[in-house]
N, C-alpha and C positions, 0 to 999 in steps of 0.2 A: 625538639625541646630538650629531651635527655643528653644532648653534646651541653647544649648553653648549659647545662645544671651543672654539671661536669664542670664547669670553668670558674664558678664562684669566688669570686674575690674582693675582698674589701677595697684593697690601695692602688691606684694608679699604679704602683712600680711593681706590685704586684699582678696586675693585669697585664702589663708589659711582658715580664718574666712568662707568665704563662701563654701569653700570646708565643713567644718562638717556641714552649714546648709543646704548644697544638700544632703549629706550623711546622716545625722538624719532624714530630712525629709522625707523620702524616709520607715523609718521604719514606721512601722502600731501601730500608736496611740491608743489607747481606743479611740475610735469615736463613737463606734456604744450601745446604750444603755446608755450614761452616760445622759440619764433623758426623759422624755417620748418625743416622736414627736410628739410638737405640730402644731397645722391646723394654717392655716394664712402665709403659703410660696408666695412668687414672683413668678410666673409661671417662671420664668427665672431663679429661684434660686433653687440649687441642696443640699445647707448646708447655716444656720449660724451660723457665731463667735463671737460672744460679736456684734461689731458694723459692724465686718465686712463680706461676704459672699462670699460663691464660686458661681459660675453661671453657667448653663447647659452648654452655648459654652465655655468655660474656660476647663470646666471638659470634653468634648469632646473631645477640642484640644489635650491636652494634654494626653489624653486618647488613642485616636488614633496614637499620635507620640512616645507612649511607644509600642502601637501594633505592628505600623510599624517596627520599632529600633527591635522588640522582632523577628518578622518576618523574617527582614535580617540577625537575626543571625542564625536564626533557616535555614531560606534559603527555607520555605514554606509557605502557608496559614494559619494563626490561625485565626479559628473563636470565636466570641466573647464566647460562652460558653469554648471553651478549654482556654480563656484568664482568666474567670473567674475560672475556676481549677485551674491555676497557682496561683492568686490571683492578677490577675497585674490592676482591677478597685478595690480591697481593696486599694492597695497600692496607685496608683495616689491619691485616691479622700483624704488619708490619711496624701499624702504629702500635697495636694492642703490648705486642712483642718490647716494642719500645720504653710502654710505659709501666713492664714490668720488669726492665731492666733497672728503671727508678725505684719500683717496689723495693726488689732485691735491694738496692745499695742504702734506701733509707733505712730497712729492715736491720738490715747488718751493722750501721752506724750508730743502732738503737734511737732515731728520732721518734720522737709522738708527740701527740698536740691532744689535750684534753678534751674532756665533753663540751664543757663551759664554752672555750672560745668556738668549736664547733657549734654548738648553739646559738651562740651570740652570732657567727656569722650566718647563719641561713636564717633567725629571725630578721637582722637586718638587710636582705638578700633583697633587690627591688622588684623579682621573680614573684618573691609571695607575698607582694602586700595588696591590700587592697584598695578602696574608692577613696578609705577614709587616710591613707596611705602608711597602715601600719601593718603588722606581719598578721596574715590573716588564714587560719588556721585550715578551714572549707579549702581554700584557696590550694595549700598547699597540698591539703589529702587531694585533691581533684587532678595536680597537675603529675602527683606522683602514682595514683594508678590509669591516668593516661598513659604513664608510659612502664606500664607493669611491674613498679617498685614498691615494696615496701617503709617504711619509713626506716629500720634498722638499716636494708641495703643502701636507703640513700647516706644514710651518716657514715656507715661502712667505704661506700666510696667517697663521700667528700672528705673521709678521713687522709684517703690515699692521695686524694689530690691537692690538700694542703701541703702532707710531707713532701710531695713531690717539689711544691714549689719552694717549700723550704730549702730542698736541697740544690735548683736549679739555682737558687738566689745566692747560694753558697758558691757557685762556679761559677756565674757571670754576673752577679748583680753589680759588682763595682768595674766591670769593666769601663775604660774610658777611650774615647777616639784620639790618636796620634792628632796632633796639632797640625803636620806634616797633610795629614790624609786629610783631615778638614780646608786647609789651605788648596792640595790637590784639587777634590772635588768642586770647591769653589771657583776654579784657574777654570775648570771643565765646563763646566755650570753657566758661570755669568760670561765666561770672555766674550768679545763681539769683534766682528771681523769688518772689514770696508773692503769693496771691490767693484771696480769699473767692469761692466759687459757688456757682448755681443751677444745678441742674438742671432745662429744664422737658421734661416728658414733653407726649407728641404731643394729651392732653386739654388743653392749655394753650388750640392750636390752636381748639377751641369746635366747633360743628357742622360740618361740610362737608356742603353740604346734595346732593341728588342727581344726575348733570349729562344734562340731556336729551340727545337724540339727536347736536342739531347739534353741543353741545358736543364729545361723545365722539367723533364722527370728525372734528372738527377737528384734534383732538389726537392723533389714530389717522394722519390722512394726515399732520403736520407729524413723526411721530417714527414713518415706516411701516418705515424699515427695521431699527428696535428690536424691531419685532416678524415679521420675516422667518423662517423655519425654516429653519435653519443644516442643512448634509449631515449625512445620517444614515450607516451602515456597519453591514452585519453580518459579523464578524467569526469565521472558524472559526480557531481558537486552540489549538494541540496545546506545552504548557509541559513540556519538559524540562529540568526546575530539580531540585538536593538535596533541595528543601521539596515540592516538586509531587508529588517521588516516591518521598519517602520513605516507610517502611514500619515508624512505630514499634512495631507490636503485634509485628512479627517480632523484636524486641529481646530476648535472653535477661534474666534479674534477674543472671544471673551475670557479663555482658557490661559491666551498668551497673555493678555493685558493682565489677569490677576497673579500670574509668576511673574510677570515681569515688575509689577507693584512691592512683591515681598523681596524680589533678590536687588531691586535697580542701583539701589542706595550701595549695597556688600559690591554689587560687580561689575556695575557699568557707575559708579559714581566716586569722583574726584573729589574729595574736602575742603571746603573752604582753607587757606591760608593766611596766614598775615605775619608779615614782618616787625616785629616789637625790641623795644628798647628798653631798658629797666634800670632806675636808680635805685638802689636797694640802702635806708637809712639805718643808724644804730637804734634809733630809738620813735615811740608814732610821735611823738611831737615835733621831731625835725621834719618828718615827710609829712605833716601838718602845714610846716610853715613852708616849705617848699612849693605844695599845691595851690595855697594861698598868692605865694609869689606868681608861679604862673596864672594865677587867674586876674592879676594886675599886670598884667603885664610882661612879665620876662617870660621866655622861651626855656622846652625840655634842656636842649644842648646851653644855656644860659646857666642854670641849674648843675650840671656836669661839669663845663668849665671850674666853677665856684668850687667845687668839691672834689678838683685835679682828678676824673674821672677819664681813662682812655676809651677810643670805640670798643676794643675788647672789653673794659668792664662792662660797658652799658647793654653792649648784643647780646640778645636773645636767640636771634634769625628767624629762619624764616619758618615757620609751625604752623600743627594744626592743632585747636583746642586741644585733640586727646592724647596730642604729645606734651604739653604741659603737665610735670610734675605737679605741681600748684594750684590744686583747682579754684583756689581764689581770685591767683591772678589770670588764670584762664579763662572765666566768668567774665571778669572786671575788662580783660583784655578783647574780648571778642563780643564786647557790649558795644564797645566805641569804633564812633567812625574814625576816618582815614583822618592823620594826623592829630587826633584826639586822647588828651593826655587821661588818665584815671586818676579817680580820687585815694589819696591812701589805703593801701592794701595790708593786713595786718598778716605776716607769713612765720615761716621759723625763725628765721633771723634778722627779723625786726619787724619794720614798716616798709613798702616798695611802692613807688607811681611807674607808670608804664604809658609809654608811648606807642601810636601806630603809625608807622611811617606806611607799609604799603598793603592793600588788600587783594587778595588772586580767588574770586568768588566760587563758592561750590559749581560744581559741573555733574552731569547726568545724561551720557548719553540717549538720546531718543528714542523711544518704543520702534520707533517706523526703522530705525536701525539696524535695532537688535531683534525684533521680531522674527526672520527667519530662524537665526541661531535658536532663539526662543523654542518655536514651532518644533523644530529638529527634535529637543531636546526632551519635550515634552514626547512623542511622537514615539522617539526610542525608549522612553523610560514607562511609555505602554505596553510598548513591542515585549518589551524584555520578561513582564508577568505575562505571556504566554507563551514563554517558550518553552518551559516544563510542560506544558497541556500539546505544545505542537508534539514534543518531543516522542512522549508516548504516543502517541498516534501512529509518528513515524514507525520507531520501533514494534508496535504492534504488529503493522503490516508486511516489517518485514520480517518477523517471525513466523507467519505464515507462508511465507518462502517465497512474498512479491520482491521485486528488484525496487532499486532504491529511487527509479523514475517514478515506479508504479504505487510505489509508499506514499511519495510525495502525492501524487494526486490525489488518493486515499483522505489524504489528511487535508487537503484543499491547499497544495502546492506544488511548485514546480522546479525541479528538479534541473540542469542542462547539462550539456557535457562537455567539455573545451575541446581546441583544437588541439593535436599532437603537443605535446612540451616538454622538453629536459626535464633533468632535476635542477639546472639552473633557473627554471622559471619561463625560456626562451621558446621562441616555437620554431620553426624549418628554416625562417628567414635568420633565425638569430635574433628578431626583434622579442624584446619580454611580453609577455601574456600580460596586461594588466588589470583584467576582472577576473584572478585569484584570488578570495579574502586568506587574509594568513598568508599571504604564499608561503614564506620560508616551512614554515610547520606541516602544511599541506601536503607539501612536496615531500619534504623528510617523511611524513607518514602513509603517502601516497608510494613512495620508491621503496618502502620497506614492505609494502603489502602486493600484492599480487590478482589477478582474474579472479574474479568469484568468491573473495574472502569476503566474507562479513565484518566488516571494522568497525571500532570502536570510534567514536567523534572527538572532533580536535577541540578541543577546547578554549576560545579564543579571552582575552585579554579583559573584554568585557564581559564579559557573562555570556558569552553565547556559544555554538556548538556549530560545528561542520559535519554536517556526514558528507561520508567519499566512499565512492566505487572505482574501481578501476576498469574502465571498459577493454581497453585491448593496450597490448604492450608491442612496440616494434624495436628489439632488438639492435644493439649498437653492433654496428659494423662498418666493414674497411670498406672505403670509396674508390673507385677507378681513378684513374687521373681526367679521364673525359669527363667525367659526373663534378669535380670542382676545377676544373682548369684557369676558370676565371678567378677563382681565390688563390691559388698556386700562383699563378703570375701576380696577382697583385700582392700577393706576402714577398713572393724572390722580387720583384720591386722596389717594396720596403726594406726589406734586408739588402737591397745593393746600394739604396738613396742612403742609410745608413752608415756603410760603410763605407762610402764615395764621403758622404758629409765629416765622418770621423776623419779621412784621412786628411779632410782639405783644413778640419778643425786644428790637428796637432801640427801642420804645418804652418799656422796661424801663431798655434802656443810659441812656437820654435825662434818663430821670426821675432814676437815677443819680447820671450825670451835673452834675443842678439842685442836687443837695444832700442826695435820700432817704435816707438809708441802706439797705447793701444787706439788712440784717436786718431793714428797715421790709418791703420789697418783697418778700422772700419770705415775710414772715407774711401781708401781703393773699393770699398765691397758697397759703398754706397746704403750704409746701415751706422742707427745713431750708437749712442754709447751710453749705456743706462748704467746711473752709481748706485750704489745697493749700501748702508753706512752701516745698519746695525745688523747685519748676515747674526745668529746665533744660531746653537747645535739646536736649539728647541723647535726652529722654521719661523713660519710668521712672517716673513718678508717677502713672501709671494716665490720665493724661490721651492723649487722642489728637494723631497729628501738627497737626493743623491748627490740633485748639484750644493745644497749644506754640507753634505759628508764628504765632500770634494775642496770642498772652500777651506775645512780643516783638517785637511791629510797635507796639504801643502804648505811650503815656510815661508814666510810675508813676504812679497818682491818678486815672487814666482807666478808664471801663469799657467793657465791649465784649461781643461775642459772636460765639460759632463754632457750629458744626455740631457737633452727640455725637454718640454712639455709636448705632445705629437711628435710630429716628425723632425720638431727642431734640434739643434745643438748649443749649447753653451761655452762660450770663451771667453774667460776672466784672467784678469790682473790681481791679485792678492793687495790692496795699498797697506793697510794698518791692521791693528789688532791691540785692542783695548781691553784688561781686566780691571774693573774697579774693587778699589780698598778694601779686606774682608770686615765685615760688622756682625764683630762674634757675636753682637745682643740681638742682630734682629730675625724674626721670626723665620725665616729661610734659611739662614746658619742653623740655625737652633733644630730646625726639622732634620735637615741635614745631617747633622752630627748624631740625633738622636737611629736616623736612619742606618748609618755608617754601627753605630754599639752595637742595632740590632745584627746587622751583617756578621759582625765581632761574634757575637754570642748565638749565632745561630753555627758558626763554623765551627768556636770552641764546643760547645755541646755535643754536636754531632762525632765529632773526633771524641769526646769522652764516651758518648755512648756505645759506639761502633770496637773502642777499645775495652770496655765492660764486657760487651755481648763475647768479645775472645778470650775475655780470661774468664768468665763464671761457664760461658758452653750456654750453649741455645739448641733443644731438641725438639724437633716437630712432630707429630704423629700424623702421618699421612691418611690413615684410613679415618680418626678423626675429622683430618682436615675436611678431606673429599665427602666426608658424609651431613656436614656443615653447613659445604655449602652445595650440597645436590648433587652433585657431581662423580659422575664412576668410573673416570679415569685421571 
């Protein structure tokens, strides 16, 4: 919550601007060695910038609320040394560093920004308002000592981070994208390619005859750690999840039919529609006598004609009551049957009759349906009020130092253990485990823990919890050649069928190339010839990455070849190449170009700050630093 507070801003162009200085700030500066560390620090002081400094609780704060942030995604504990693996105190103390290079330069420039406008922007902050949706005072003390600020510190910093964008807006706000470079990336962007291909299948390739001994463990010891046997883990797994513990057979019929009564309408239910048609008069005495006329006789479109009316003026389309603006004539409209005209409608601008040309009746799917989904639903959303009540049970017992088989039955559950498995999920065959709940998460907290640790539970998506044990670990290690011989040969297999298929493919491009045609060259191969019209760098045309990034490395008229799908190859003919007209107004330009300024102003910023930090001198205090964040070396 303390970064969003940080960023407060009124304007659009404002938000932008500060958006690249969170964004740059955030990469890792040259901080560290640009000129010796000198003695003479603030005991409170962790870096300084020209005039201005970072401060041990600054660098805390903020230290800690990237930890946390880093934590909830991860969804575990990281202790500060795996923080500093990642590198996340380079990073904080780099932004910090950075944004008191800002300090310094606004400082020195003499910028400031009153109380007033600083007031006026955090009462009108969308942060502190309330239900009633104005600036709500509670609101604001509440969010400000959640995150252990005073109200002086906060005005204090949102002092610093107005100047900041004052001065950020001074260096790139008017930046503007080359016409050139917008043209560029649209060349890049929209062109589309045409190209005739083959496809040749891995029989193209011809015999791969059989490879003797010496072959196969040439190839076995040059790629031996391909074939290494990765850790294995057996894993005892007790999932209190809604789904794991849900109990749909307990589900009454009476249970489902009364959920299914309050939800059918919101989510199993289709709205009536009707297509309508609408003369709209200047005045109710014209759409008086109009109605009159149809009810003698002349016809809706009779009426229209008369009054040089086109189909666009008269469409409505096709709606449902609650998308009519008009609740009059939504009323009036969805009173009458099919082809049935209304009697004048009295609206904002004027009088209207309305016609119904076609009705698409409400719809509601079936209880008999939707009734299991139902059942489920209900079922888990039991499950899940006792899962705090399972939890401690569990936990209880295994305080008293039972394992987590022996917890579970304690608690009246059951606990199982999987077979051997990676950390990719996989078990001995290489097929995936698939009764892991979580897996990815599992595994990652599974492969970080070890025999006999007591773990913390995974905490899954819905509200539920995993505990894990780690029953036994079997050690990754190197394989004989005897122990995978049959995948050694069938990999040097693949790698010969591959390079037999490339070499017959560029021989293919070459002929091509001389002047064959590509429909000569696929009838010798006895294979059709598939046009491809709109190839683009994005995909989409069933074609794979590489053979796109192939289709545009080479110059129209040219043929070539990529890698397919399995074991195939790809050989194509380049025919055309298409960029359509740029349309600087429509939305995709627009994004575009705005995309390109940011590029602009995240390069120019950086090159201004990077030359700030060398001419005011950046000095660190290391034993600060280290003691900041834990650390005693």
């Amino acid at each position: 919550m303390l970064e969003s507070l940080r960023a407060i801003q009124n304007t659009t162009a404002g938000k932008a601007v500060v958006a690249v200085i969170m964004g740059l700030i955030m990469v890792s500066f040259v901080i560290w060695g640009i000129g010796p560390v000198f003695t003479g620090f603030n005991a409170n002081q962790i870096a300084s910038v020209g005039t201005a400094s970072v401060t041990v609780e600054a660098f805390r704060q903020a230290y800690q609320n990237e930890l946390q942030q880093l934590q909830q995604r991860a969804r575990r504990q990281i202790t500060n040394a795996q923080a500093h693996q990642y590198g996340i105190d380079t990073q904080v103390l780099s932004r910090l560093v950075s944004e008191a290079v800002l300090d310094n330069q606004t400082s020195t420039m003499g910028l400031s920004i009153s109380d007033d406008q600083i007031a006026k922007a955090i009462v009108s902050d969308p942060t502190f308002k309330g239900a009633s949706g104005q600036f709500d005072r509670n609101q604001f003390n509440a969010i400000l000592r959640d995150n252990d600020m005073t109200e002086q510190m906060f005005v204090r910093e949102q002092r610093n981070v107005y100047l900041r964008q004052e001065l950020v807006q001074g260096l790139v706000g008017s930046i503007k994208t080359p016409v050139a470079a917008v043209e560029t990336l649209h060349r890049f962007d929209a062109e589309t390619r045409s190209i005739d291909s083959i496809v040749l299948p891995s029989s193209v390739a011809g015999t791969i005859p059989q490879p003797d001994d010496a072959t196969l463990k040439k190839f076995f010891d040059d790629r031996a750690q391909t074939f290494r046997a990765p850790e294995y883990r057996k894993l005892v797994l007790l999932p209190l999840t809604p789904t794991a513990l849900a109990k749909p057979d307990d589900v009454s019929d009476a249970d489902v039919a009364k959920l299914y009564d309050s939800v059918k309408d919101a989510r199993y239910g289709t709205p009536e529609y009707r297509t309508l048609r609408q003369i709209v008069f200047p005045s109710e005495a014209e759409a008086v006598a109009a109605a009159q006329a149809i009810k003698s006789g002349k016809s809706f479109a009779d009426i229209a004609t008369e009054r040089k009316l086109s189909d666009k003026d008269l469409d409505l389309g096709r709606v449902t009551k609650a998308s009519l603006f008009d609740k009059a004539v939504a009323d009036a409209a969805f009173a009458l049957p099919i082809n049935g005209v209304s009697d004048p409608i009295k609206n904002a601008f004027g009088a209207a009759i309305v016609e119904v040309t076609a009705i698409d009746p409400a719809t509601v799917r079936p209880l008999a349906e939707v009734a299991p989904a139902l059942r489920g639903e209900i079922a888990a959303s039991r499950a899940a009020e006792n899962i705090r009540a399972l939890h401690d049970k569990v936990e209880d017992a295994r305080a008293s130092g039972q394992s987590l088989v022996d917890a579970a039955k304690a608690a009246g559950l059951s606990a199982r253990t999987t077979e051997p498995v990676d950390a990719s999920g996989r078990d001995k065959d290489g097929k995936p485990i698939a009764d892991i709940p979580d897996v990815a998460a599992v595994l990652k907290a599974a492969f970080a823990s070890d025999v006999g640790v007591d773990n913390d539970v995974v905490r899954t998506p819905d509200g539920g919890q995993i505990f894990y044990e780690v029953a036994a670990i079997e050690p990754a290690r190197a394989q004989s050649l005897d122990e995978v011989k049959t995948k050694v040969e069938a990999a040097w297999r693949r790698d010969e069928t591959a390079k037999a298929l490339s070499a017959k493919a560029d021989a293919l491009v070459k002929e091509i190339d001389g002047g064959t045609s590509i429909e000569a060259v696929a009838k010798t191969l006895g294979l059709p010839v598939q046009h491809v019209a709109d190839v683009r760098r994005q995909g989409g045309t069933g074609l794979d990455a590489s053979t796109v990034a192939q289709v545009f490395n080479e110059p129209v008229g040219q043929a070539a070849s990529a890698a397919g799908e399995g074991d195939t190859r790809i050989v194509f003919k380049i025919l055309g190449s298409v960029v359509p007209p740029l349309d600087a107004e429509s939305p995709q330009t627009k994004q575009m170009d705005a995309q390109y300024q940011s590029w602009l102003a995240e390069d120019m910023l950086a090159s201004y700050l990077t030359q700030v930090q060398g001419k005011i001198g950046v000095r660190i205090n290391p034993t600060a630093y280290r003691a900041a964040i834990g650390s005693d070396s």
